[in-house]
DSSP file (Angstrom, degrees, kcal/mol; ACC not computed):
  #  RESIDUE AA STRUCTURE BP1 BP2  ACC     N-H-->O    O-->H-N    N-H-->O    O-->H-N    TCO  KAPPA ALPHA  PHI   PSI    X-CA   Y-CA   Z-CA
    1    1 A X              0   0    0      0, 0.0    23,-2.2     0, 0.0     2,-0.2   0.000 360.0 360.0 360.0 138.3  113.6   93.1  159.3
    2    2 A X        -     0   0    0     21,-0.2    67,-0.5    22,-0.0    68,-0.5  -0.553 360.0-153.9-118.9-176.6  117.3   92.9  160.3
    3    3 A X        -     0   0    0     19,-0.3    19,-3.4    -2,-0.2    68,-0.2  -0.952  25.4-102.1-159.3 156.3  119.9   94.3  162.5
    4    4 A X  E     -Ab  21  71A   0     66,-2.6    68,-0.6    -2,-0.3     2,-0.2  -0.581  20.8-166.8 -73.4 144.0  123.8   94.7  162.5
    5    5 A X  E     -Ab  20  72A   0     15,-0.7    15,-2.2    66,-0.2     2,-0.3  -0.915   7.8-168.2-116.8 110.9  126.3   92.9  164.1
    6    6 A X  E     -Ab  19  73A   0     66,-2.7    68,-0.5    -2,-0.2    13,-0.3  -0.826   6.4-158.3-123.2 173.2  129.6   94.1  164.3
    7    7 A X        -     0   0    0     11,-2.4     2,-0.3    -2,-0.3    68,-0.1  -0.614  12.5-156.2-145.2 152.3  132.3   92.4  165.3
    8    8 A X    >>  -     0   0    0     -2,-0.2     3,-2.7    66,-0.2     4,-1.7  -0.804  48.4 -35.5-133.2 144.9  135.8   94.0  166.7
    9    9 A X  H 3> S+     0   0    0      1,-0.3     4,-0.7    -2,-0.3     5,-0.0   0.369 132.2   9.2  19.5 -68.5  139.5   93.3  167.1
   10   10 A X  H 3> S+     0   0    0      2,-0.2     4,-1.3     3,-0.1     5,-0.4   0.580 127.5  64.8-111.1  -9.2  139.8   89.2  167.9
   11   11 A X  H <> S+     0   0    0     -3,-2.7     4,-1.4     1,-0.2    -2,-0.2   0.840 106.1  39.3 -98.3 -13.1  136.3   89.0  167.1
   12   12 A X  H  <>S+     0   0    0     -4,-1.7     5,-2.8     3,-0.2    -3,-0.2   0.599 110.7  53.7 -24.7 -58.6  137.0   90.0  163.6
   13   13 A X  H  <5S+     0   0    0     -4,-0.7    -2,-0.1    -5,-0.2    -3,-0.1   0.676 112.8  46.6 -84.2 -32.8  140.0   88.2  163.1
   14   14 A X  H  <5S+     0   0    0     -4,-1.3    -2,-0.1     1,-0.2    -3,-0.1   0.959 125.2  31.5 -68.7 -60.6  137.9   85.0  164.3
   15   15 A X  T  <5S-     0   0    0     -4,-1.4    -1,-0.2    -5,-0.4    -2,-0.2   0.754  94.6-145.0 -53.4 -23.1  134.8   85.8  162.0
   16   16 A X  T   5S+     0   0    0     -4,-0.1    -3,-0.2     2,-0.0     2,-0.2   0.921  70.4  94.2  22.0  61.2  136.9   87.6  158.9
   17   17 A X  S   <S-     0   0    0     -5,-2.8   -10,-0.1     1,-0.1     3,-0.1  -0.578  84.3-132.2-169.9 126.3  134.2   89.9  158.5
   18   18 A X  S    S-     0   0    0     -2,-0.2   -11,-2.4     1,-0.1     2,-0.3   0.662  81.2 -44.3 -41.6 -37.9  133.7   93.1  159.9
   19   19 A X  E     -A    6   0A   0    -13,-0.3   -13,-0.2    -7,-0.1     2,-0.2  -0.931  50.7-123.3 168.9-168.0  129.9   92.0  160.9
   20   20 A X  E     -A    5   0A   0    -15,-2.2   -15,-0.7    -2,-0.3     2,-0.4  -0.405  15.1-120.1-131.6-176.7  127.1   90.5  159.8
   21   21 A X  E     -A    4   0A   0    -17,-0.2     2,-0.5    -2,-0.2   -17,-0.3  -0.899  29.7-167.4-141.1 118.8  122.9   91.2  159.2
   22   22 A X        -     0   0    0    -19,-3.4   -19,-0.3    -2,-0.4     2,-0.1  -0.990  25.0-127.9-137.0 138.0  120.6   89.2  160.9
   23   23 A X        -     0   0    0     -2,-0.5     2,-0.3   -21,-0.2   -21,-0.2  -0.238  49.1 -90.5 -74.5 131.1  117.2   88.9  160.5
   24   24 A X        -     0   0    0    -23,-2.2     2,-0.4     1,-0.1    -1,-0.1  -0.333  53.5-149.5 -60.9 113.3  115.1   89.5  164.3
   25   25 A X    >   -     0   0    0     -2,-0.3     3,-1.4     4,-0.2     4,-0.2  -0.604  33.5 -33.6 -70.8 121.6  114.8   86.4  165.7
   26   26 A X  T 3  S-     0   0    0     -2,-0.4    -2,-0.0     1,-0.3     7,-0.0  -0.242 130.9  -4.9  75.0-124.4  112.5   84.6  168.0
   27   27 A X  T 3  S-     0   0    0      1,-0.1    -1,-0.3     2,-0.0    -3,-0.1   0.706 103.3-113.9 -93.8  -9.0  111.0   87.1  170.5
   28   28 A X    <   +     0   0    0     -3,-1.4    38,-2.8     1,-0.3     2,-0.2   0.467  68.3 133.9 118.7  36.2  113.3   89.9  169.1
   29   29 A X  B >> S-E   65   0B   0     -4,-0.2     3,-0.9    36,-0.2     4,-0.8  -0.463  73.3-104.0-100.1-171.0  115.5   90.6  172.0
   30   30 A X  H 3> S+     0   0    0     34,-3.6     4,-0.6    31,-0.4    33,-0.1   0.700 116.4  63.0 -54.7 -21.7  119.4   90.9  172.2
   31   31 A X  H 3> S+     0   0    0     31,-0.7     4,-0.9     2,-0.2    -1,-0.2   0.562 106.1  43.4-109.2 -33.2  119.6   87.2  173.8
   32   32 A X  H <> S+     0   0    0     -3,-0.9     4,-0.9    -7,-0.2    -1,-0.2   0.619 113.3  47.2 -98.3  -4.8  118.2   85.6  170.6
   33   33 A X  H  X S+     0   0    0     -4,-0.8     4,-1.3     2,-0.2    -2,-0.2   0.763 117.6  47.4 -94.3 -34.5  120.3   87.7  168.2
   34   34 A X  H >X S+     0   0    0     -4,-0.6     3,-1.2     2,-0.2     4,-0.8   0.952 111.7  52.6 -76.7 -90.5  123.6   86.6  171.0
   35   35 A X  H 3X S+     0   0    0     -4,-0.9     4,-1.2     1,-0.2     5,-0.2   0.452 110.7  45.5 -12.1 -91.3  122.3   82.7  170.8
   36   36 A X  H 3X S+     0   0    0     -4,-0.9     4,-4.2     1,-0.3    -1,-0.2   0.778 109.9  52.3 -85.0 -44.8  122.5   82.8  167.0
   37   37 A X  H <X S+     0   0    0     -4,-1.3     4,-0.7    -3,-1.2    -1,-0.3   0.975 114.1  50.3 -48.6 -70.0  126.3   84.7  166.6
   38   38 A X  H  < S+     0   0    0     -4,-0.8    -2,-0.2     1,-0.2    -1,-0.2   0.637 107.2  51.3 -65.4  -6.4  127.2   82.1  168.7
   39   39 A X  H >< S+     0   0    0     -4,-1.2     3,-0.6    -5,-0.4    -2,-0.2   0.810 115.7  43.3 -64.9 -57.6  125.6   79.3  166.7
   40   40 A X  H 3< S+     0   0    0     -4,-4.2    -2,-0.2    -5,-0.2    -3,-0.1   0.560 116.0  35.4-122.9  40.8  127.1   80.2  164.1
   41   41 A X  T ><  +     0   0    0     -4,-0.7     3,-3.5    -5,-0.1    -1,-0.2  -0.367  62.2 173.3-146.9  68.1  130.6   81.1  164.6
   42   42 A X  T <  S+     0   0    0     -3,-0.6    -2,-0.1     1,-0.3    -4,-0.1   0.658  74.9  66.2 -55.7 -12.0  131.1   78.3  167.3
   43   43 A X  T 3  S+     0   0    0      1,-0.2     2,-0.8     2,-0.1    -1,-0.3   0.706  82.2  88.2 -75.3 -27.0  135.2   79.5  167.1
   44   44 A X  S <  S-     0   0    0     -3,-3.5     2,-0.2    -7,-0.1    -1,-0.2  -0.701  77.2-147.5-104.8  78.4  134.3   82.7  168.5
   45   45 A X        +     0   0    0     -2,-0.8     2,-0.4     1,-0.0    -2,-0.1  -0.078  33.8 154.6 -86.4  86.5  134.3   82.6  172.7
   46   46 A X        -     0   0    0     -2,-0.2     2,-0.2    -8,-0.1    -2,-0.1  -0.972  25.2-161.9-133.8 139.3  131.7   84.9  173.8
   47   47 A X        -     0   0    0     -2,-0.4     4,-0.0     1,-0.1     0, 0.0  -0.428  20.3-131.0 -92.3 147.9  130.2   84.2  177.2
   48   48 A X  S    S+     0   0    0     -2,-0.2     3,-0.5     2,-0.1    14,-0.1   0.853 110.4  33.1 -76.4 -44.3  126.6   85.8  178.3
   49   49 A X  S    S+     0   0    0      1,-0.2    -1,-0.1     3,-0.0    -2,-0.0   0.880 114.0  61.5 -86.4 -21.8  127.9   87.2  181.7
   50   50 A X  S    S+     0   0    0      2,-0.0    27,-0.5    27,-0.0     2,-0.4   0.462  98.4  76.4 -87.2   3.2  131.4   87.9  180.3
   51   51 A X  E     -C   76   0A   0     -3,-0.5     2,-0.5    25,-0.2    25,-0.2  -0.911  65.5-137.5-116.7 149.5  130.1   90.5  177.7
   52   52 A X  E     -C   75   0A   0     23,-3.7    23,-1.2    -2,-0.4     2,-0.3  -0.850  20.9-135.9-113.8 115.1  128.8   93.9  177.3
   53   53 A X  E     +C   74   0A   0     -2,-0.5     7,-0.9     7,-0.4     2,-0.7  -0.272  21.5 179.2 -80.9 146.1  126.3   94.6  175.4
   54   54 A X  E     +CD  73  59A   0     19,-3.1    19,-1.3    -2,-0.3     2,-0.4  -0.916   4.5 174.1 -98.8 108.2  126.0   97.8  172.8
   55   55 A X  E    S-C   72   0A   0      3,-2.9    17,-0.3    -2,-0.7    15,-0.1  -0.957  88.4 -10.9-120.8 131.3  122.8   98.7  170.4
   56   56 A X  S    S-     0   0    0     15,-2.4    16,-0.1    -2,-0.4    -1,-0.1   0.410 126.0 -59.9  50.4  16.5  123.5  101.9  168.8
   57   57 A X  S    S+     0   0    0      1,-0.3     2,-0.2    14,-0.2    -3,-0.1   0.894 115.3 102.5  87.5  68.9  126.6  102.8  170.9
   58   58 A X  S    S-     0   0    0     -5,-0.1    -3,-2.9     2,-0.0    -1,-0.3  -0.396  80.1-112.8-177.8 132.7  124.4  102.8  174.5
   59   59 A X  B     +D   54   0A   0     -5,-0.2    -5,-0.3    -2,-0.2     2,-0.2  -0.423  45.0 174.5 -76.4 154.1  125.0   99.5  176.8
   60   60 A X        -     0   0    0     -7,-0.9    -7,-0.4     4,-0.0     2,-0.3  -0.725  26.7-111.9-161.4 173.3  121.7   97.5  177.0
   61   61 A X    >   -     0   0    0     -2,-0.2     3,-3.1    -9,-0.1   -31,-0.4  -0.870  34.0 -99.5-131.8 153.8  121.0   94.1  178.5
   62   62 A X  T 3  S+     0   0    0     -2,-0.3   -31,-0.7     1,-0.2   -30,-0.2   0.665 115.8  64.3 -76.0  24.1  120.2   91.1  176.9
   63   63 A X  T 3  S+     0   0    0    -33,-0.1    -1,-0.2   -34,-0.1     2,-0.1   0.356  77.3 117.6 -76.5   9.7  116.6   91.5  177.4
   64   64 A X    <   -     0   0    0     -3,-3.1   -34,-3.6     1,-0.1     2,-0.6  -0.344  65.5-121.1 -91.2 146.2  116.1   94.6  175.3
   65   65 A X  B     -E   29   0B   0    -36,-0.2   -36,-0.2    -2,-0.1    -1,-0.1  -0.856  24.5-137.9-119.2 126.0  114.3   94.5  172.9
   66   66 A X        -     0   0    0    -38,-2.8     2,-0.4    -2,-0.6     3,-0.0   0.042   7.0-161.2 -80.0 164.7  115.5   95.4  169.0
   67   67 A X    >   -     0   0    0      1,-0.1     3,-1.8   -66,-0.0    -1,-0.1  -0.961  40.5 -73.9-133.3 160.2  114.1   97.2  166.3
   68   68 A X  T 3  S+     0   0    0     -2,-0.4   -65,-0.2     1,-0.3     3,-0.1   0.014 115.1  22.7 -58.9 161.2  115.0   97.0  162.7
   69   69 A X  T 3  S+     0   0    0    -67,-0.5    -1,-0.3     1,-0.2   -66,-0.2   0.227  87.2 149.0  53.0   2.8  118.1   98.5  161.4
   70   70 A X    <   -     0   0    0     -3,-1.8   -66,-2.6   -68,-0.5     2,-0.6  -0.189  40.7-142.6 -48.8 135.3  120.0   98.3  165.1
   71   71 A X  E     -b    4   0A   0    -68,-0.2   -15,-2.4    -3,-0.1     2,-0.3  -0.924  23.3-175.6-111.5 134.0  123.5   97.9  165.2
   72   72 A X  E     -bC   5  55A   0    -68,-0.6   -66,-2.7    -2,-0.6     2,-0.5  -0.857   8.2-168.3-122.2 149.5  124.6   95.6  168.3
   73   73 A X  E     -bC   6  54A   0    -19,-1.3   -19,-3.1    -2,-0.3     2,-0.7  -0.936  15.2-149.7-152.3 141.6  128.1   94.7  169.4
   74   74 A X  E     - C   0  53A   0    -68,-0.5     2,-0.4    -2,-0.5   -21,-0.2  -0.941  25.5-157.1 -98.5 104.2  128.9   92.1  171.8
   75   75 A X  E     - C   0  52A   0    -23,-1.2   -23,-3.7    -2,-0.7     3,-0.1  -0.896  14.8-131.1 -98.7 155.2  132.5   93.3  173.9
   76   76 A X  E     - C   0  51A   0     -2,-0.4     2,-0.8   -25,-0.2   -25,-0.2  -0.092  31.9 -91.5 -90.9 178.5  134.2   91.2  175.2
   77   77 A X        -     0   0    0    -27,-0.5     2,-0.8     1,-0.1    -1,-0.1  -0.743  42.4-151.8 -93.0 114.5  135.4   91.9  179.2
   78   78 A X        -     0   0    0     -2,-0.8    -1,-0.1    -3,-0.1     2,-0.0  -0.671  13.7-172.2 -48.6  64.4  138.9   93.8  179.4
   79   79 A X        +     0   0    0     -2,-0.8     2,-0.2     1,-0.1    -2,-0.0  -0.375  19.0 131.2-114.1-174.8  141.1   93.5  182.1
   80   80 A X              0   0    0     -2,-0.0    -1,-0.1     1,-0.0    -2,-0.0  -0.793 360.0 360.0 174.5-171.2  143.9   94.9  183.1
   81   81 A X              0   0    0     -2,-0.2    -2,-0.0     0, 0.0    -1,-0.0   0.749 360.0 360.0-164.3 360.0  145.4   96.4  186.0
């Protein structure tokens, strides 16, 4: 069983790859799927509290828990002014 990860603007450019498929991990929440992105694309600066998370296009937290075929994106915090 998998899920999507896609990856966005600098997080793109860091990864060169539009996203990835990873097989549900551990207890199968969002937090073990986040742990493993950042394992293995240590170049890529994502923070727990400094992101918001997406599965299917509706913000979720990382205790939610996935189900196969789920698409996730980690964004990163915007600011501005």
């Amino acid at each position: 069983m998998f899920i999507s990860v896609q990856f966005h603007g600098i997080q793109r450019a860091v990864t060169q790859t539009n996203g990835i498929r990873v097989p549900i991990l551990g207890d199968g929440l969002v937090r073990d799927v986040f742990s493993y992105v950042r394992d293995a694309y240590p170049d890529l600066s994502l923070n727990e509290k400094e992101v918001l998370v997406s599965v299917n296009n509706k913000v979720k937290t990382m205790d939610h828990t996935l189900n196969p075929d789920d698409k996730i994106t980690f964004l990163p915090h915007i600011g501005g002014g």
